[in-house]
N, C-alpha and C positions, 0 to 999 in steps of 0.2 A: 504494500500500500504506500509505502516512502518512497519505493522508489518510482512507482506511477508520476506520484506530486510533482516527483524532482525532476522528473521525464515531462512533464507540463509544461513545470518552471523555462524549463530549457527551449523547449519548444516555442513559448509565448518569447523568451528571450531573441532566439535566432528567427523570427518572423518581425517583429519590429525593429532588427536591424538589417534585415535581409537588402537591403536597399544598399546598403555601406557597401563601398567600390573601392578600389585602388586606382592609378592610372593606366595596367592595362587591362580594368573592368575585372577582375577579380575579387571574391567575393572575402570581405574585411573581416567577419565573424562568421565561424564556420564550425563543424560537431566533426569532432577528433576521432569519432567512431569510440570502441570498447576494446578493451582484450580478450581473449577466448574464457569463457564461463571456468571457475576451476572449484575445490573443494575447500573451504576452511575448516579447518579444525579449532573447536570449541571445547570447553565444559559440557557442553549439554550436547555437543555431538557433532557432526562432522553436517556442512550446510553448504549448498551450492551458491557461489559468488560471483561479481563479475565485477571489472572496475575499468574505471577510463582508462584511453588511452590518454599519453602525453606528449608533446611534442617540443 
């Protein structure tokens, strides 16, 4: 459910800047994509994860 929100967030973010250009029309805020989903390990047990990529 957090990360829906955060996936909103982001969403509502990169569409009111979608507009931002550089000088050769490339786009100024952009979504980095993710890493491949992988396994955390917890106390309470082992949870599938996934986190941005960075650039």
């Amino acid at each position: 459910m957090l990360q829906a929100a955060i996936d909103a967030e982001v969403d509502d973010f990169l569409a009111e800047h979608s507009g931002r250009r550089d000088e050769q029309g490339r786009r100024l805020v952009v979504r980095n994509g993710s890493l491949p989903e992988r396994e955390i390990l917890t106390a309470a047990g082992t949870l599938p994860g996934a986190s941005a990529a960075s650039s």
